[in-house]
C-alpha positions in Angstrom: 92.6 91.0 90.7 95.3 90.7 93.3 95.8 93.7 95.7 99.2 95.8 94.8 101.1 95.6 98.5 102.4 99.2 100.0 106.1 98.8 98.3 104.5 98.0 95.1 101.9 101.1 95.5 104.6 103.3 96.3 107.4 102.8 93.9 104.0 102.5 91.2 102.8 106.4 92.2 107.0 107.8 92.0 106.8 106.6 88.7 103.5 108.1 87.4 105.2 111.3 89.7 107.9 110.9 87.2 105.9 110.4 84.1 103.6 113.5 85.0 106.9 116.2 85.6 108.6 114.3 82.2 105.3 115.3 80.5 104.7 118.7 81.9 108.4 119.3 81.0 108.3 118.0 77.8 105.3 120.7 77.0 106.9 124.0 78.5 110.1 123.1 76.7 108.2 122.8 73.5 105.9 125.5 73.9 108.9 127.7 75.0 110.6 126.6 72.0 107.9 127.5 69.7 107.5 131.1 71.4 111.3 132.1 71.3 111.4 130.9 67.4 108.4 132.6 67.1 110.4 136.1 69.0 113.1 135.6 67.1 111.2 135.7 63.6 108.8 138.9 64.7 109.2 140.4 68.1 105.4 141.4 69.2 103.6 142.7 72.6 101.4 139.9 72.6 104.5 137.2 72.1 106.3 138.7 74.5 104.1 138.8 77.4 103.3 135.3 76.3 106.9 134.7 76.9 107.0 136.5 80.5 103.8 134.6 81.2 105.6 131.2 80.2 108.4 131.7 82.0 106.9 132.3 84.9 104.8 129.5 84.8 108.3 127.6 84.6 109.6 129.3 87.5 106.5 128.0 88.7 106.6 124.8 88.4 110.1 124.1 89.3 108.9 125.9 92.9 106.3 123.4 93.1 108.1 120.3 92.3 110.9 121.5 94.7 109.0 121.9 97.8 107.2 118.6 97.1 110.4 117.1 96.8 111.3 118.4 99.6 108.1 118.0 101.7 108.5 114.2 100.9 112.1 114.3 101.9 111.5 115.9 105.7 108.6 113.2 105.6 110.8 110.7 105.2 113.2 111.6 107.3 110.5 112.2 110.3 109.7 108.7 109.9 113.0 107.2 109.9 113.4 108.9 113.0 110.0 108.0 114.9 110.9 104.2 113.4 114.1 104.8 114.9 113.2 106.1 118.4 110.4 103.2 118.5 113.3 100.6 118.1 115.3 102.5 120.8 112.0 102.4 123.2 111.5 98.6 121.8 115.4 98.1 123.3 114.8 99.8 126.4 111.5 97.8 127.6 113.6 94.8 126.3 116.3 95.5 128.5 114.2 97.1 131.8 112.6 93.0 131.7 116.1 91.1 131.6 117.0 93.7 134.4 113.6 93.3 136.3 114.1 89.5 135.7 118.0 89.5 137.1 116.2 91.1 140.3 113.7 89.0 140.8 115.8 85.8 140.3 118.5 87.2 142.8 115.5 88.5 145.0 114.0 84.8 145.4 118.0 83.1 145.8 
């Protein structure tokens, strides 16, 4: 079996990420749904707190899946930048050895 390569690795885990928060939001909607038909037909302690403890759970979850949105976006952007001041550095080295060339070449006419 052939190796996946890094792109291919990558853009494969985003979409199991995706497939994972489509499933996990599929479920709270539906067990939400059944617990607020179920509140609406025969309002008890027990559904209730069920309900709190559900919607929590949501708030939750949408926390989580924020910050590791986020956490993958300020990763991101950290790299662009390093990859960025490398290429900068890269210039610079390139540039200090045409100048040190240009002053040994007038140095020896």
């Amino acid at each position: 079996m052939k190796p996946l390569n890094v792109g291919l690795r990558i853009t494969v885990d985003k979409k199991i990420d995706n497939l994972k928060d489509l499933e996990i939001w599929s479920d709270l909607h539906f067990l939400t749904s059944i617990v607020s038909s179920q509140l609406d037909k025969r309002k008890t302690k027990n559904l209730e707190k069920m309900s709190e403890s559900l919607i929590r759970v949501v708030f939750y979850f949408q926390e989580y899946s924020n910050n590791i949105r986020l956490y993958k976006k300020a990763l991101s952007e950290y790299k662009l930048t390093k990859n960025r001041a490398i290429e900068r550095a890269r210039r610079s080295e390139q540039e200090n050895e045409k100048l040190k060339n240009k002053i040994t070449n007038y140095a020896n006419t």
